[in-house]
N, C-alpha and C positions, 0 to 999 in steps of 0.2 A: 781777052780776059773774061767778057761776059759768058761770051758761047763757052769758055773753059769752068768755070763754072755752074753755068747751065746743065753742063753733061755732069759734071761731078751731080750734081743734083738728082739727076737721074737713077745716075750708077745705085747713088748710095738710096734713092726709095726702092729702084731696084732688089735689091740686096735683102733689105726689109721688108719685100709684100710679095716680091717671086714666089718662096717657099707656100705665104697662103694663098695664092694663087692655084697652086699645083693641086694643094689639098679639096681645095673648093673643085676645080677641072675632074680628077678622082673619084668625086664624089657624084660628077654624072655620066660616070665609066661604066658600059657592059660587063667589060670585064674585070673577073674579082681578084686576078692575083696579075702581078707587074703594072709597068707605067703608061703599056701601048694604049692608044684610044680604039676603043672597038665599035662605038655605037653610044646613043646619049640616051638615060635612062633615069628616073626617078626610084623605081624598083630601090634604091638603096636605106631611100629617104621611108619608105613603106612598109620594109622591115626593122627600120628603127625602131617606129611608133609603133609596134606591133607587138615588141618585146616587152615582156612584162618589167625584166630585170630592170630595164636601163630607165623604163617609166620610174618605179621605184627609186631609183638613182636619182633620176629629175625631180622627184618630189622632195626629194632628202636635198638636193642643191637648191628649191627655192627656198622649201622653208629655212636654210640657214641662209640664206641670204635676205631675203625680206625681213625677217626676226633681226638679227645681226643688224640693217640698214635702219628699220626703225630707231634700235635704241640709239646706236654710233650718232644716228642724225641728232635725236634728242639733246642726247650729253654733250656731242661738242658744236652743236648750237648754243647750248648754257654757258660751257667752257667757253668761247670764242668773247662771247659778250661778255663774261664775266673778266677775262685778261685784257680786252678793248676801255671797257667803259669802269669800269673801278681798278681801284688802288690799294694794293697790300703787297705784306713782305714774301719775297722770296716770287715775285712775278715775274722776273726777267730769267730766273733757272726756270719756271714753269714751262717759258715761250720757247726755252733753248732745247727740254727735255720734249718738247712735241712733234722735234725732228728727227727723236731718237727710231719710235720705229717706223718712220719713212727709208731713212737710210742704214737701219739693219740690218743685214742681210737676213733671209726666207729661215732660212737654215738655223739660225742662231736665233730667232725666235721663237721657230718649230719647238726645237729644244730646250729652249729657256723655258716654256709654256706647260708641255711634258715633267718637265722636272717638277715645275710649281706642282702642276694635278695629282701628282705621285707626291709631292712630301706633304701636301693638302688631304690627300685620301688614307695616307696612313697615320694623320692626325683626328680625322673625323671619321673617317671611312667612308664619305663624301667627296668629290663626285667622281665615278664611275667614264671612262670614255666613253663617248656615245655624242650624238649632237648636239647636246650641250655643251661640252665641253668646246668642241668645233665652236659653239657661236661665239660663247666666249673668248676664242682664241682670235675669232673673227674679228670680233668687239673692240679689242685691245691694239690691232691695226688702225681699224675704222676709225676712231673717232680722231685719231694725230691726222689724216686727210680731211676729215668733214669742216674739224676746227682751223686749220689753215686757210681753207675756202672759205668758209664762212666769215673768219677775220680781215682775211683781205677785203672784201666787200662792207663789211662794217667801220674799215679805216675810212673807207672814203667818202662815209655818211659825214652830214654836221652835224654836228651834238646840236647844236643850236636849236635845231627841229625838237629832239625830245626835250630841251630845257623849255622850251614855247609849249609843250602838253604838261609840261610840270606846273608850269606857271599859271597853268587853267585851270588848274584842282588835277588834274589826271593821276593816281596813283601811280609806283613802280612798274605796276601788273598790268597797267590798263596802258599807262604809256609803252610797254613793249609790245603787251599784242597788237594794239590798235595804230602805231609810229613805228616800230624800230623790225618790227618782226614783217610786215607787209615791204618796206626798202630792203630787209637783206634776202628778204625769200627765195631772188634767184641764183644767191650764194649756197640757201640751203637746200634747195631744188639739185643743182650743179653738184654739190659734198654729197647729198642723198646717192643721185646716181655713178660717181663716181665711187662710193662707195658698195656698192650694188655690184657694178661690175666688176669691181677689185675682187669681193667675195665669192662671184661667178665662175671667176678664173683662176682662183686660188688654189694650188695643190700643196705645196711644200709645208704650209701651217698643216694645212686639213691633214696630209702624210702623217703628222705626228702626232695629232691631238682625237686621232679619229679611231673609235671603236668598234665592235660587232655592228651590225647593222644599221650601220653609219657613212656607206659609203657615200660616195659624192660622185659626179657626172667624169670630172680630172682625175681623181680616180682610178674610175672603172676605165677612163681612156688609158691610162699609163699602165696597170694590168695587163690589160685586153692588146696594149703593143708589145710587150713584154713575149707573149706568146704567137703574136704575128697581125701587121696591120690588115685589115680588113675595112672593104669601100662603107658598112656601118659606122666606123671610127670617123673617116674623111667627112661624112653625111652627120656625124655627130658633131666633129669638129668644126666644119663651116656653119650650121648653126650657132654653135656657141660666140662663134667669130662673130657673125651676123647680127647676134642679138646685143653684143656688148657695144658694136659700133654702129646700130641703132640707136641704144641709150646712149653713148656720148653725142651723136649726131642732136636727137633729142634736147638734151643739157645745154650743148652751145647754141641752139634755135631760141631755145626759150631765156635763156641768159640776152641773146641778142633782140629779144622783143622788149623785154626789160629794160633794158639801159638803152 
């Protein structure tokens, strides 16, 4: 039964990291059209960085994601502590509706979000697709992730800690920066980069909310397949892989030094 399990185990990471495997392999392939291996080359990775376009692309995918990551961390750092440690009405629909778009599908958000910008711009005439509207749409993900993280690590605080800084004179303000915000940091460390790379990888919002000179790095990948894969895509894509599973690698080290 073990060993039958075991391989199940296998099969199915199998299944799940084959395909980036293949892609990463690809990407130090001589050769630029089919799957044979011809010779192992960097040349791919050399005309990524080269291309002005796809730089451009890169710039347009950090700054909506570090912009995007900032606020999302903010807000639902406030929201998390704010449904953790006080008490008012209508707080158990709050906790319920934070699951909403975790489990909404891409698609139905895409387009709920599009709709909003459109019956928003023919009221004000404000705002315009473009990357704002992207972070925004980004924003409205982000923080239902950051504040789940961040809340689980705040359950498991003792209040008792911050009532012992209240009990010294310590304000509201001074008891969270200085007691509650130094204990959850590495929930909001962990919700920051998850966040981050949710944004990274994001197409299906970004599809719908994204304007003229707006593109994004998922994007330009999905385009740029559209018309035929090329070893720059694979060299675009294991990066991207690379760097996202960096930052979580990252997030669980430092989660794990912490606790």
């Amino acid at each position: 039964m073990k060993r039958l399990l075991s391989l199940h185990a296998w099969l199915v990471f199998a299944f799940l990291y084959l395909p980036i495997g293949v892609i990463v392999a690809l990407s130090f392939n001589q050769s630029r059209f089919g799957v044979r291996f011809t010779g192992f080359t960097f040349d791919w990775y050399l005309r990524l960085f080269s291309n002005e376009r796809i730089l451009e692309y890169l710039t347009n995918t950090l700054i909506v994601a570090v912009v995007s990551t900032l606020v999302s961390t903010i807000l639902g750092t406030l929201l998390a502590v704010g449904l953790v440690r006080y008490q008012f009405r209508w707080q158990n629909v709050l906790r319920y509706l934070l699951y909403v778009p975790v489990v909404v599908p891409d698609v139905v958000m895409g387009i709920s979000l599009l709709l909003l910008f459109d019956v928003v711009r023919d009221a004000i005439g404000w705002p315009r697709l473009s990357l704002f509207t992207i972070i925004l749409a980004h924003i409205s993900f982000q923080i239902a992730y950051v504040t789940l993280v961040v809340r689980a690590r705040l359950m498991l605080l003792d209040p008792t800690l911050e009532e012992a800084a209240k009990d010294l004179g310590a304000t509201p303000w001074l008891t969270f920066r200085e007691v509650t915000l130094p204990l959850i940091m590495p929930g909001v460390v962990s919700g920051a980069l998850l966040a981050f790379s949710l944004s990274l990888d994001d197409f299906v919002v970004t599809f719908f909310t994204a304007g003229p000179g707006s593109t994004t790095l998922p994007l330009y990948i999905y385009s740029s397949v559209k018309l035929g894969i090329s070893p720059e895509i694979h060299a675009l894509s294991t990066l991207m892989v690379g760097i996202t599973i960096l930052l979580l690698l990252l997030g669980t080290l430092f989660w794990r030094k912490r606790t």
